[in-house]
N, C-alpha and C positions, 0 to 999 in steps of 0.2 A: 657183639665183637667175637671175632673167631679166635680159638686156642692160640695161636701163632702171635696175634695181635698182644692178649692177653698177658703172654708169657713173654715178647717183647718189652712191653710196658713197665711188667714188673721190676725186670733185670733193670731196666734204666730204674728205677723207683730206689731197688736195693744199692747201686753203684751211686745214683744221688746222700743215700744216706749214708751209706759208708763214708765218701768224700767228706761230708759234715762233719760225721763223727771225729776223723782221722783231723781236721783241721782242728778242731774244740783239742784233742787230745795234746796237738801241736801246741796251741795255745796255751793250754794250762801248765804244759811241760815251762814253755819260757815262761810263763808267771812264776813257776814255782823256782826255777833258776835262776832267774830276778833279784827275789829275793834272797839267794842261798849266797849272791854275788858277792865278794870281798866290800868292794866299796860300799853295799847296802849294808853290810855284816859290821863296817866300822863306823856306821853311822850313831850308834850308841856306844861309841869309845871313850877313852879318856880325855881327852882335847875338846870333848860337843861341851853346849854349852848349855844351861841348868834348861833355857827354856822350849819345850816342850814346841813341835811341829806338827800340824796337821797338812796333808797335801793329797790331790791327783798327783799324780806324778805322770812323766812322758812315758815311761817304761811299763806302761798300766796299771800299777796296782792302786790304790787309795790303801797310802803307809802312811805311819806316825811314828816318827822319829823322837827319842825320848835321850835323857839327858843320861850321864854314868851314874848317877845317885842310887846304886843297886844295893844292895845286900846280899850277902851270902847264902839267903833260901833261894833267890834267882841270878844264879848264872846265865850268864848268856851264852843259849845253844847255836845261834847264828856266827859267833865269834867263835864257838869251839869248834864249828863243820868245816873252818880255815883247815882243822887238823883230822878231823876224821867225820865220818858218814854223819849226816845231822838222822835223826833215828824218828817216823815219823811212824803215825798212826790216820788209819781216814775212818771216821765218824758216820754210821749210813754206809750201808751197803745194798741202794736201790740200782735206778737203771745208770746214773747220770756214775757213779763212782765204778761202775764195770766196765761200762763203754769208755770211760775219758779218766779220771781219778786214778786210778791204779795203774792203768797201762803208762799215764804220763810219768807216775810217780817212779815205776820201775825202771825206766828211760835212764833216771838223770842220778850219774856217778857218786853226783854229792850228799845225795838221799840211800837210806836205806828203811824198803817198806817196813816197819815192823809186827804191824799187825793193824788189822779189821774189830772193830764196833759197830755192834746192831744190837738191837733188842731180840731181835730174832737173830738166834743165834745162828742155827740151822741154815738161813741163808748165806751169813755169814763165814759159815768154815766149808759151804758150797766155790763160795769165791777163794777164800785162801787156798784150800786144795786146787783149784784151778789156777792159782797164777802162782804157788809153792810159797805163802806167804806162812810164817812160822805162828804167829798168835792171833789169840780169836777171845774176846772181851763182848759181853752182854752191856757193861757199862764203863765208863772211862777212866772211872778210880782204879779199876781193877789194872788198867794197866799206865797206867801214868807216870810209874816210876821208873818206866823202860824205854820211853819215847822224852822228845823233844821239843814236837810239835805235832800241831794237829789239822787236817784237811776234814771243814765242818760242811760235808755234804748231805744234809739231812735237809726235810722243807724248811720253808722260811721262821712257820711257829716257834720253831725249834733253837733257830738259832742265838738267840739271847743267851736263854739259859744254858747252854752246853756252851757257849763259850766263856761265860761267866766262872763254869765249872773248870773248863783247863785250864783258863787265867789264872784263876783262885789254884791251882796244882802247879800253876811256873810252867806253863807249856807257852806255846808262840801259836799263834793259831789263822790260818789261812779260811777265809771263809765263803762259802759261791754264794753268789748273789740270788734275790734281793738280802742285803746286808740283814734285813731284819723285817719287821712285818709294821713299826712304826717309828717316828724319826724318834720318840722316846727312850723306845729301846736299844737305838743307835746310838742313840747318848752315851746310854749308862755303858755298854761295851766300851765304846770309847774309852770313858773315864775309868773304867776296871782295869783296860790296856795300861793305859797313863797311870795309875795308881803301883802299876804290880812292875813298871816297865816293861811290860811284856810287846811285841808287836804286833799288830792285827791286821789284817791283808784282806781287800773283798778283789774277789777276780772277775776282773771286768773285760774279759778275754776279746771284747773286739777291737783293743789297740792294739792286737796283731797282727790283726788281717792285715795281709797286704796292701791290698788296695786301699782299706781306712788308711794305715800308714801313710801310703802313698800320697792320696788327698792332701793329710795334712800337712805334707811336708810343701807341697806345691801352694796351698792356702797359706804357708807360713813362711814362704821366699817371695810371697808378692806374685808369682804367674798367674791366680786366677783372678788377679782384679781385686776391685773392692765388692765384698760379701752385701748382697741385699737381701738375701729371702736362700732358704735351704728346705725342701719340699723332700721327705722321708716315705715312703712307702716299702713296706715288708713285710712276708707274708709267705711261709714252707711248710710243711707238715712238721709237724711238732715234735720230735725226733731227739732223744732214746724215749719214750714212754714213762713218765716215772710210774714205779710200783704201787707207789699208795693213789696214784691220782690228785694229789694234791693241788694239781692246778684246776681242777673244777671243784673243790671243795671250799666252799667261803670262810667254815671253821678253823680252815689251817691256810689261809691266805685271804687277804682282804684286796685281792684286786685280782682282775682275769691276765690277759693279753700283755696290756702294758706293763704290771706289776710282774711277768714273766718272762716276757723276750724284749715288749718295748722298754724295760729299762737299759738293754745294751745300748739302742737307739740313742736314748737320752743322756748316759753315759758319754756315749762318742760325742753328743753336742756340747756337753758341759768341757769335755776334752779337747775341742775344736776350737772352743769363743769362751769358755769360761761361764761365770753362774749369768743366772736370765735376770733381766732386772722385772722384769714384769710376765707374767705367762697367763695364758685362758687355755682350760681343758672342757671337753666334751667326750661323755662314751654312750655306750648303748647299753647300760649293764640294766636300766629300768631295775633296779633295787638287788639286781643279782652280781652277778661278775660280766663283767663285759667282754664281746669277741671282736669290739671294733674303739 
């Protein structure tokens, strides 16, 4: 291939990926506005009623709506951003929270960034000098008493535990998927949410897309008929890169493909027609991580 071809290529490759990017950004922007929303913000008022909500919801998140049985270690920071900036914190400062996480966060009026968590710190106050973000925390105690909430963009291993941690501090916590690395530890989140009142958010950012939208809104007025069979194929370069590589490491994630991009997929099905009654799986992982 000649130089011209080459560097045609590319540019289309670089403008493919930006466009993804910019959309994810989009998306997680309305997820995180979703929830900042009054009528999500009064879903744990005074009037709910003691029993306890687990839901998909249409607006995409997977929220759990929790009763007023508060106490006064946790206030609720969603009911107080009615009145001023909800004061957030993001968790991970790899590829996925530079490209989408932060730009989305600084977007939206009713949020104020307050600072960055990494263990690596150094990466860390790399990103807040670049987008003028005031604090830089090695770990989440250190600043917990400053924010409101938290955007858990770290790999999946990770996510139990760190959110267990800002539940246990009274924070509200937004978390990117996969929610966890087994339905176990999806559990116990769960029930820490539910214990502390807190909210817990997994962003399942393809009920924005357009065209998903679209779909379903035509699948749910009756235009496409009655559903018999729904055939998914997908498949782009795998786009921001995360840092640690996490998605080829079987240590820090027990599943390849599916457990990475195919759960949007699977997300949108469950979103589309609700849970499966019955399913059969097949991969090619032959004892590793699978690409198919």
């Amino acid at each position: 291939m000649d130089n011209s071809k080459s560097k045609k290529s590319d540019r289309k490759a670089l403008k493919l990926l930006d466009r993804k990017i910019q959309m994810g950004m989009s998306n997680i922007t309305e997820g995180l506005r979703r929830i900042l929303s009054p009528k999500f913000a009064r879903s744990g008022g005074e009037n709910q009623t003691t029993k306890p909500r687990i839901s998909t919801s249409r607006n995409g998140l997977s929220r759990r709506n929790h009763s007023s049985n508060r106490n006064a270690r946790y206030p609720n920071p969603l009911q107080a951003s009615l009145r001023a900036p909800l004061r957030l914190a993001i968790v991970g400062c790899g590829a996925v929270a530079e490209a989408i996480h932060i730009p989305a966060a600084l977007q939206l009026k009713d949020v104020r960034l307050v600072g960055l968590v990494d263990t690596d710190v150094s990466r860390a106050q790399a990103l807040a000098s670049k987008y003028g973000i005031d604090r830089v925390a090695s770990c989440m105690e250190d600043i917990a008493g400053q924010i409101d909430a938290v955007v858990l963009a770290t790999p999946p291993h990770a996510h139990s535990t760190l959110a267990h941690q800002a539940i246990k501090q009274g924070l509200h916590v937004f978390c990117e998927k996969p929610m966890a690395n087994s339905m176990a530890e999806c559990q116990l989140m769960l029930k820490a949410a539910h214990e502390a009142a807190r909210t817990l958010a997994v962003g399942h950012i393809y009920r924005f897309v357009p065209n998903r939208v679209h779909i379903w809104n035509l699948y749910k007025s009756g235009q496409l008929g009655r559903m018999i069979s729904v055939d998914v194929e997908q498949g782009d370069p795998f786009e921001p890169i995360p840092r640690t590589l996490y998605t080829l490491r079987k240590e820090m994630v027990p599943g390849g493909v599916l457990f990475n991009d195919g759960i949007h997929v699977l997300d949108m099905l469950f979103w589309w027609f609700g849970d499966p009654e019955t399913f059969d799986y097949r991969d090619d992982s032959l004892g590793g991580l699978e690409s198919n």
